[in-house]
C-alpha positions, 0 to 999 in steps of 0.5 A, spaced: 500 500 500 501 507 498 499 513 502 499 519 498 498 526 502 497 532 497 498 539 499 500 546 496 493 548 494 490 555 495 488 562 491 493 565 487 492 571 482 492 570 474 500 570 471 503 567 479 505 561 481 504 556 486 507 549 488 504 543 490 508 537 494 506 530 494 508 525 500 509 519 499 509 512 504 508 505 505 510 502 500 514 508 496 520 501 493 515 499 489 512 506 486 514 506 479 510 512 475 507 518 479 503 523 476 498 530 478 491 529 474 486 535 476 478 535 475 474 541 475 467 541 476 463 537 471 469 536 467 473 528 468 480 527 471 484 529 467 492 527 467 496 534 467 503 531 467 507 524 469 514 522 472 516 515 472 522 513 476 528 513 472 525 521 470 522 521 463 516 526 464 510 528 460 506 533 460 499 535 456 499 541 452 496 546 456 500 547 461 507 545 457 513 550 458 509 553 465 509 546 469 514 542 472 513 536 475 519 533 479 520 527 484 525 526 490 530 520 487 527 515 493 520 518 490 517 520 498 516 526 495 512 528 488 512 537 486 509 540 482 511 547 479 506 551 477 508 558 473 503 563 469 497 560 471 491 561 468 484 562 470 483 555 467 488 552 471 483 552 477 481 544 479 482 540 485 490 536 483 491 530 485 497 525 486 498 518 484 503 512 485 503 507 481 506 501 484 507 494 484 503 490 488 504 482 489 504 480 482 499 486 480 500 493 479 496 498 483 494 505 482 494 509 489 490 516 489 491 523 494 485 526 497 487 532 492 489 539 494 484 545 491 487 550 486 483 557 485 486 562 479 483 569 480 483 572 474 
């Protein structure tokens, strides 16, 4: 089992920055990718960037150039580095693990962490 606890969150204005921690425990030794999805109201979860553990990262479109996400080399701690942000940025963030469990991989979910962008 791995717990995540996500926290960062809050109210920043248009064009400012925000950086979002995630930490890991449990069964970190087994966690091989870790991600932030966020969800807005009425929209699905949707994957805003990636990290697996050797460092390969991906982003999507939106937010590419103003995210960074980056991980500690044991993978405790998941970062999400938030520039420029725009209104539509807004969403509750939320961090995943996945890792190896017994013979299955599982994927493993934070509580999240609101982001409000003031225009």
């Amino acid at each position: 089992q791995v717990q995540l606890v996500e926290s960062g969150g809050g109210l920043v204005q248009s064009g400012g920055s925000l950086r979002l921690s995630c930490a890991a425990s449990g069964s970190v030794s087994n966690v091989v990718h870790m991600a932030w999805y966020r969800q807005s109201p009425g929209l699905e979860r949707e994957l805003v960037a990636d990290i697996t553990k050797g460092g390969l990262t991906s982003y999507v479109d939106s937010v590419k150039g103003r995210f960074t996400i980056a991980r500690d080399s044991g993978m405790h701690t998941l970062y999400l580095e938030m520039n420029s942000v725009k209104p539509e940025d807004t969403a509750v963030y939320y961090c995943s693990a996945n890792a190896l469990v017994d013979v299955s991989m599982r994927q493993f979910w934070g509580q999240g962490t609101p982001v409000t962008v003031s225009s």
